[in-house]
C-alpha positions as CSV (number, residue, x, y, z in Angstrom):
1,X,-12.0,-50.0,-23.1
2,X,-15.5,-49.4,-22.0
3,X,-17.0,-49.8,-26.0
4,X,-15.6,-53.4,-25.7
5,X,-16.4,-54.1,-22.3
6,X,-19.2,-56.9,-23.2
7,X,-18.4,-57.4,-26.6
8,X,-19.4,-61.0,-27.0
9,X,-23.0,-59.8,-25.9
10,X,-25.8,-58.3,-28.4
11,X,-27.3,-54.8,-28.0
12,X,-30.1,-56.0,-26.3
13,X,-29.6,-58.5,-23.3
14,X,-31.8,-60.8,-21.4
15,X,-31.8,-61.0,-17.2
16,X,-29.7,-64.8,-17.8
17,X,-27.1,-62.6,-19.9
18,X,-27.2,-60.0,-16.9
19,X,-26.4,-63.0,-15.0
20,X,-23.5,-64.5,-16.4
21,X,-22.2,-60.3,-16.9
22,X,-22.2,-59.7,-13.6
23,X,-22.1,-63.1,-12.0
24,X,-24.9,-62.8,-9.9
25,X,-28.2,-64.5,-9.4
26,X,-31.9,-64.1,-10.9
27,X,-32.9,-62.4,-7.7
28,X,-30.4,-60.1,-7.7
29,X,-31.2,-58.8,-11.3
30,X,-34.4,-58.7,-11.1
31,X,-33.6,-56.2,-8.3
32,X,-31.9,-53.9,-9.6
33,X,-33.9,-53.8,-13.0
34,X,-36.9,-53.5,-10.2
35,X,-35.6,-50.3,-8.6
36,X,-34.5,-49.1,-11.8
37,X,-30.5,-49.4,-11.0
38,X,-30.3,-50.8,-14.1
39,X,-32.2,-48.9,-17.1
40,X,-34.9,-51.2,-19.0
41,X,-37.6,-51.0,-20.6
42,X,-41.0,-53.5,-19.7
43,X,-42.9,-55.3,-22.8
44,X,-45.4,-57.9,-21.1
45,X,-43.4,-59.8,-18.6
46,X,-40.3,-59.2,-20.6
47,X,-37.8,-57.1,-19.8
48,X,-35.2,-55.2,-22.5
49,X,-32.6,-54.6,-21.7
50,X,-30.3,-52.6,-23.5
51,X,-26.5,-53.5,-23.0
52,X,-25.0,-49.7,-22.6
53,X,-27.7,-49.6,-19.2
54,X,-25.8,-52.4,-17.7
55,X,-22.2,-50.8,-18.6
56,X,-23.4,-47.6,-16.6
57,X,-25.0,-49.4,-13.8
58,X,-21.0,-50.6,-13.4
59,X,-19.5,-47.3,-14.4
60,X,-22.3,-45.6,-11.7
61,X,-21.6,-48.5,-8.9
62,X,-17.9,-48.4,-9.2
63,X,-17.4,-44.6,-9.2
């Protein structure tokens, strides 16, 4: 189950995929990629993102 949760999604994902994953709004991501509830990594102003650290922020948030 979990290696196809998200399986339309690349590797890498972008704070607008975030969005549309969890259905919630810039703010929000930005949040939780602040505080580090979701693992990224900071290049410039852009975040990376890689898709597994939004699959355990669920796994993390729902257990």
């Amino acid at each position: 189950m979990k290696k196809d949760m998200f399986k339309d999604y690349e590797d890498c994902v972008t704070v607008d995929n975030i969005r549309d994953m969890l259905h919630i709004g810039r703010t929000k991501v930005y949040r939780l990629l602040r505080e580090g509830k979701i693992k990224s990594v900071r290049v410039g102003s852009k975040y990376i993102i890689p898709k597994q650290c939004v699959i355990n922020y669920l796994d993390k948030e729902l257990n």
